[in-house]
C-alpha positions as CSV (number, residue, x, y, z in Angstrom):
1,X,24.6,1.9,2.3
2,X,26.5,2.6,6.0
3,X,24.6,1.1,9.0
4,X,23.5,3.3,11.4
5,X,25.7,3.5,14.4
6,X,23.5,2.2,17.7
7,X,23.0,5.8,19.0
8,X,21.0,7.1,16.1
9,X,19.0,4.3,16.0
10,X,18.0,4.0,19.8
11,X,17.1,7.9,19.2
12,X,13.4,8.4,21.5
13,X,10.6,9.4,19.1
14,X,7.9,11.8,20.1
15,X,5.0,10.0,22.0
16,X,2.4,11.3,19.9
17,X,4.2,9.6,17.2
18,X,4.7,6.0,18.4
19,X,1.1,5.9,19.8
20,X,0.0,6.7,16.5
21,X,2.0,3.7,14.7
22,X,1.1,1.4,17.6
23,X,-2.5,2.1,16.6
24,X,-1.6,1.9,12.7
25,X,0.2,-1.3,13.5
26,X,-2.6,-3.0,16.1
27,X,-5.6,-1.9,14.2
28,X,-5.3,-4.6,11.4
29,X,-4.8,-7.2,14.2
30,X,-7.2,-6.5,16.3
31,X,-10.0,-6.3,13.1
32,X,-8.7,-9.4,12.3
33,X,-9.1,-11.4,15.5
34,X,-12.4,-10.1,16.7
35,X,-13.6,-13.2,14.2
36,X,-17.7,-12.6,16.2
37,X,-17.8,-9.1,13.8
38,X,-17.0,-10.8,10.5
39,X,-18.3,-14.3,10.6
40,X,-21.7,-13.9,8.7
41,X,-22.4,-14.6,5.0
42,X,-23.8,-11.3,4.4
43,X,-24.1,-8.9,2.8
44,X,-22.5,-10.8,-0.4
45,X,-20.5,-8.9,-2.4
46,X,-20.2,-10.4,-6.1
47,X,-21.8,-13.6,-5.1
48,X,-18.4,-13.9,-2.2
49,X,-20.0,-14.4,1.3
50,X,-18.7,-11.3,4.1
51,X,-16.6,-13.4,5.4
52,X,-13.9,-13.8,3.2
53,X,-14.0,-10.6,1.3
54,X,-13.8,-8.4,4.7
55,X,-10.5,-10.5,5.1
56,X,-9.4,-9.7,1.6
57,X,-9.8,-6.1,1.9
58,X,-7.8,-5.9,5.3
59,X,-4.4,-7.1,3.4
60,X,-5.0,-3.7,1.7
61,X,-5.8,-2.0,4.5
62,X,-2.9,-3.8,7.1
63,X,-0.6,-2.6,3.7
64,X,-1.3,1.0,4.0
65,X,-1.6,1.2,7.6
66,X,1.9,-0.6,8.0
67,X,3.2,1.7,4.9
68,X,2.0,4.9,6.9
69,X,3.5,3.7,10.1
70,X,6.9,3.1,8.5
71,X,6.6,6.8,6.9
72,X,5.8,8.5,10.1
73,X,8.8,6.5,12.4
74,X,11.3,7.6,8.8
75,X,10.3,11.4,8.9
76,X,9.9,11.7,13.1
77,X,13.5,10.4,12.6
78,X,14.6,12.3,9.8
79,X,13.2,15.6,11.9
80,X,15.4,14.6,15.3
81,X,18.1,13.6,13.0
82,X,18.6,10.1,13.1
83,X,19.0,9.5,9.3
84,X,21.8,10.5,7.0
């Protein structure tokens, strides 16, 4: 598969679209480092204190998040023509 040449890849995307993948992208983190609204033991869930499975459940969540980002930048650059 070709490399895109520099110019198709420093193509602008449309604002409404990189403010929504900066808020895909920063929501996971920002869940994940306010610590003071997950560190409690409950509610339990299966006997696991909140604490760990609120973690657990944010890999799936930061997966899907970063999976819709990277759809939204591929189709704002397939509409303006910056892939082949």
């Amino acid at each position: 598969m070709a490399e895109p040449d520099r110019t198709e890849r420093g193509r602008k995307l449309p604002p409404g679209v990189v403010a929504t993948v900066a808020v895909l992208v920063l929501a996971p983190v920002v869940a994940l480092l306010w610590v003071g609204s997950y560190a409690r033991e409950e509610p339990r869930l299966w006997g696991f204190p909140f604490f760990y499975w609120y973690q657990f459940l944010w890999v799936f969540i930061a997966s899907a998040c970063t999976w819709l980002a990277f759809v939204l930048v591929r189709n704002a650059r397939r509409d303006r023509g910056g892939d082949r």
